[in-house]
N, C-alpha and C positions, 0 to 999 in steps of 0.2 A: 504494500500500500504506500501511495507516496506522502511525502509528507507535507503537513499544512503549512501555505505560503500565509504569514500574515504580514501588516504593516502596525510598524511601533509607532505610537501617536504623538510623541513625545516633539516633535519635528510638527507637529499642526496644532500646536495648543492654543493657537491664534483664533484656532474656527471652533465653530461650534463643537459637541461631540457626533452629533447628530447628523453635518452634515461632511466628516470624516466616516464616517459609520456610509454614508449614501456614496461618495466616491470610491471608498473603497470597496464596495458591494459591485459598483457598477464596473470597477475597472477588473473584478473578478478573484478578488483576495480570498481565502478561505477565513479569516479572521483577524484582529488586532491582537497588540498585546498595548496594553489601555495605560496610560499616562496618568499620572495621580495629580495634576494640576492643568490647570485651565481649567475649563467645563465638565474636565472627561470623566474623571472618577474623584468622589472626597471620601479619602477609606474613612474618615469618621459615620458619615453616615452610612456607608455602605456598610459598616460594621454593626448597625444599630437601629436601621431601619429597613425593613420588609420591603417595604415601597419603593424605596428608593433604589435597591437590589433591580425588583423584577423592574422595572423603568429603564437600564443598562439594559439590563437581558432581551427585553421587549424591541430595542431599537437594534441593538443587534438582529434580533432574529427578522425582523423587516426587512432587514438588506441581506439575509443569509450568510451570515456570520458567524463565529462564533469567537470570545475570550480565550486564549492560549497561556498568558501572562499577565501580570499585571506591575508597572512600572514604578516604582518610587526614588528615583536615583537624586533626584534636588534633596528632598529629608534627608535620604542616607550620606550625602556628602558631610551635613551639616553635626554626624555622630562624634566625627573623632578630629575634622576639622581644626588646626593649630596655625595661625589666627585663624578665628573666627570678626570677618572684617566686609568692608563697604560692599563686597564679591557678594558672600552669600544673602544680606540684605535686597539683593536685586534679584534673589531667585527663591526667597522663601516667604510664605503667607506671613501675615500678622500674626498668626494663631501659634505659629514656629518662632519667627523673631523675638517677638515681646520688646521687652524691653531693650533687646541687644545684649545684656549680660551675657556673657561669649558660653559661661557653662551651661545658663538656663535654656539656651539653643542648643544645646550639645544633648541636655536632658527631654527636651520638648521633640527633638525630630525622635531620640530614639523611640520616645514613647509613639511617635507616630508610625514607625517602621512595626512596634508590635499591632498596632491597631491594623496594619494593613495587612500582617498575614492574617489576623480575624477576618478582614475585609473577601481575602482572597478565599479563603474556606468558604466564607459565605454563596460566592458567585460560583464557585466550584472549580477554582482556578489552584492546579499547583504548585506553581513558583511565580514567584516574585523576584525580579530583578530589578538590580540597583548598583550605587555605589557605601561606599565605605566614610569616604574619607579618609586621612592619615594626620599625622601629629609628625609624622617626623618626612614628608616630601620634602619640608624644607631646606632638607640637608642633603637634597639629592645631588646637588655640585659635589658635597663633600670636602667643599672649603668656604671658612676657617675651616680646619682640621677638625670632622665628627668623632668624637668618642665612641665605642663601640655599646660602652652603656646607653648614649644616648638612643640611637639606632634600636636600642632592644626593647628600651622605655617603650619605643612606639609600637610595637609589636604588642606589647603587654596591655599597652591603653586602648589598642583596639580589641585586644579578648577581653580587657574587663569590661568593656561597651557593650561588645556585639555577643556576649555568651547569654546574658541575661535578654536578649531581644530574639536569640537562636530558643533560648527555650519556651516561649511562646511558638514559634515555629513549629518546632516538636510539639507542642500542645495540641497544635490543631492540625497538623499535619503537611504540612505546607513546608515547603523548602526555598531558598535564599540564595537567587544567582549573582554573584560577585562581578562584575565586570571589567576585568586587569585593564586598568587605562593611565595614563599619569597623574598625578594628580593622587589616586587612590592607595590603599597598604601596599597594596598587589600591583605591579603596574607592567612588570615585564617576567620571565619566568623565573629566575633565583626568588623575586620578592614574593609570585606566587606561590612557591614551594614553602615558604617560609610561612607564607601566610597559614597554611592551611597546617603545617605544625601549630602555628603560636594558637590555633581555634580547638587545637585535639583534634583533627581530622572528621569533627563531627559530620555525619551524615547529613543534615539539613542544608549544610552551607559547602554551596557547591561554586559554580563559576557560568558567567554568559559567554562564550566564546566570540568576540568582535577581531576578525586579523586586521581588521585597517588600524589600529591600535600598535599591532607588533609588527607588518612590514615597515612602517618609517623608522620603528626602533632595526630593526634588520634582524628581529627574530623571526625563526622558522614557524607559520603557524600550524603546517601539517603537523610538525613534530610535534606541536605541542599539543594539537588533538592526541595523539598519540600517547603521550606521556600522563596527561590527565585525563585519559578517557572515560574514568569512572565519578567525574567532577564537573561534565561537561553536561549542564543542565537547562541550557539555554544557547542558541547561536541567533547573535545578529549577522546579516549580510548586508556589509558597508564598505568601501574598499578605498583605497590610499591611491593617489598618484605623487609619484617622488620625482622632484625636481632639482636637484642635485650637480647639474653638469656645467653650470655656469661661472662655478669659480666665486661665486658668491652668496649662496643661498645655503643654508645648514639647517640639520635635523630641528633646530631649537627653534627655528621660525621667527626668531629676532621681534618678538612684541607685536609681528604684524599678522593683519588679521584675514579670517578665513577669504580665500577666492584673492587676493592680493600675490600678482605672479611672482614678489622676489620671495616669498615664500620655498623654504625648501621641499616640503610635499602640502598638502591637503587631500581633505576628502574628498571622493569623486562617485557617482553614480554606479552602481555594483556592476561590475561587469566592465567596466572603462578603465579601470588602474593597475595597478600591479599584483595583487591578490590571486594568486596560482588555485583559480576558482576548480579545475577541474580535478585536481590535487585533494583541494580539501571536500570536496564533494564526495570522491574513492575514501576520503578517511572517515568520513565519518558515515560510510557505507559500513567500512571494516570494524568501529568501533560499535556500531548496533546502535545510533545515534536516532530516535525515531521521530523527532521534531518537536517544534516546528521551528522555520527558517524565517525568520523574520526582519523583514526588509526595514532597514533604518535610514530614511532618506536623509541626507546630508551634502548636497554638492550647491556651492555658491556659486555656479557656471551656468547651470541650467533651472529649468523652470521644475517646479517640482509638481505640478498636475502634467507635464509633458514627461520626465521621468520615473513618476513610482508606477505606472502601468509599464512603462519600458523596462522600468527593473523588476517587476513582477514576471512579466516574459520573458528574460533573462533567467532570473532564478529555475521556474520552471521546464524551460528548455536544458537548463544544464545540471542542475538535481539528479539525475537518472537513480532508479533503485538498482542494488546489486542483481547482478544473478544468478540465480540459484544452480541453475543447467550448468553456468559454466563452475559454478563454485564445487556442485555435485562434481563433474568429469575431474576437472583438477585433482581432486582426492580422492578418487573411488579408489577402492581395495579390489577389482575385480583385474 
């Protein structure tokens, strides 16, 4: 069976929910994975109101849809975030902010991260993916000279964060997709590894797989379906193009902003950058990966009602399921 193509909403939080739910119906998505801000989804209510539940489900199923995921990655940044500063003010509700006290944000998203696996249980959704935040990205130059203490501090402030927010997880069932980006605990695969020691390898907290993330860092994202195959509980399909050959442009993007060409990569429309799609597609055939694929639009070049149907056919043309006949002949004992 193939696997469900959906669109992350996170990228249209500008439009209604309602009439993201009708475009993407129309341009033929099997379902979202639903954004926890703008219009689209408020796990408080969703966690505590009957109504407000079947009203999601209802507009879904209008446009033949269904929920795959549910997104909370603004709250989650705001957990273990060090500053907590003018950034996350521009991307979190009143009800999170508050007063700005840098911990009482730190205390308010997590409690929001636990309301939204409630949230998720409730709509029948079972993962939730997000970010982390970090306490210690800031010392990802590594100079001044980081302490190794310091470095570990951060490891430790986001288990005593995130364990108490994993066991609500565990309560209800629902599991916790991580998604290795910069900025987050996990961001490339050593930090990964690490991450998922510093948590006890707990079963609820897994990982989003996004490679537009690790070709501009110039990791392997085959290998690393590979290596985390048993963590891989979500995959966005968003893809990187690197630009790199001018003598001028570098990984770090110099402050300047997305769609700006002295840029050393940006994001680009799935299937147009450097993402060894057909690569990762055989992996996570191999890995028993059963979806869904979820299209994350992101390209400052093009239109984005003229590419998330192009990247929707994209995905779906080059998805292919393994097969079985040939996987049978290969190893038969006869």
């Amino acid at each position: 069976m193939a696997r469900p193509v959906t669109l992350f909403t996170g990228q249209w939080a500008d439009l209604p929910f309602e009439e993201v739910a009708r475009l993407a119906g129309e341009w033929g998505y099997d379902g979202l994975e639903i954004a926890s801000w703008g219009d689209h989804l408020d796990p408080w209510r969703a966690a505590e109101d009957d109504s407000y539940v079947q009203n999601r489900l209802d507009i879904l199923e209008r446009n033949g849809l269904s929920v795959y995921a549910i997104s909370n990655h603004l709250k989650g940044q705001a957990v273990c975030d060090d500053p907590i500063d003018a950034r996350h003010r521009d991307i979190l509700p009143d009800r999170i902010w508050g007063d700005g006290d840098p911990e009482g944000v730190r205390q308010r998203a997590a409690e929001e991260l636990k309301v939204t696996a409630r949230a998720a249980a409730r709509m029948g959704v079972s993962t939730v993916t997000g970010f982390t935040g970090s306490a210690s990205w800031k010392y990802v130059a590594m100079f001044p000279p980081v302490a190794d203490e310091l470095v570990e501090a951060g490891y430790t402030d986001f288990a005593d964060r995130w364990n108490p927010i994993m066991d609500v997880f565990d309560e209800v069932g629902v599991r916790f997709a991580l998604e290795p980006h910069p900025s987050e605990i996990a961001y490339d695969y050593w930090t990964t590894q690490r991450t998922l020691e510093a948590i006890g390898h707990r079963e609820a907290f897994g990982l989003n797989w996004d490679p537009s993330h690790m070709v501009w860092q110039q990791i392997d994202p085959v290998g690393f379906l590979w290596d985390f195959q048993d963590r891989i509980y979500h995959v966005h399909c968003k893809d990187t193009k690197l630009r790199l050959t001018d003598g001028r442009s570098g990984r770090l993007s110099s402050h300047l902003p997305w769609g700006d060409p002295r840029r050393g990569w940006d994001f680009i429309s799935v299937g147009r950058g450097d993402v060894p799609w057909e690569d990762a597609f055989r992996m996570l055939n191999a890995i028993g990966y059963q979806g869904p694929l979820s299209v994350e639009w992101e390209d400052a070049g093009m239109d984005r009602l003229i590419g998330a149907p192009q990247a929707l056919e994209f995905v779906r043309s080059n998805a292919f399921e393994p097969s079985q006949a040939a996987f049978d002949a290969a190893f038969s004992t006869k």
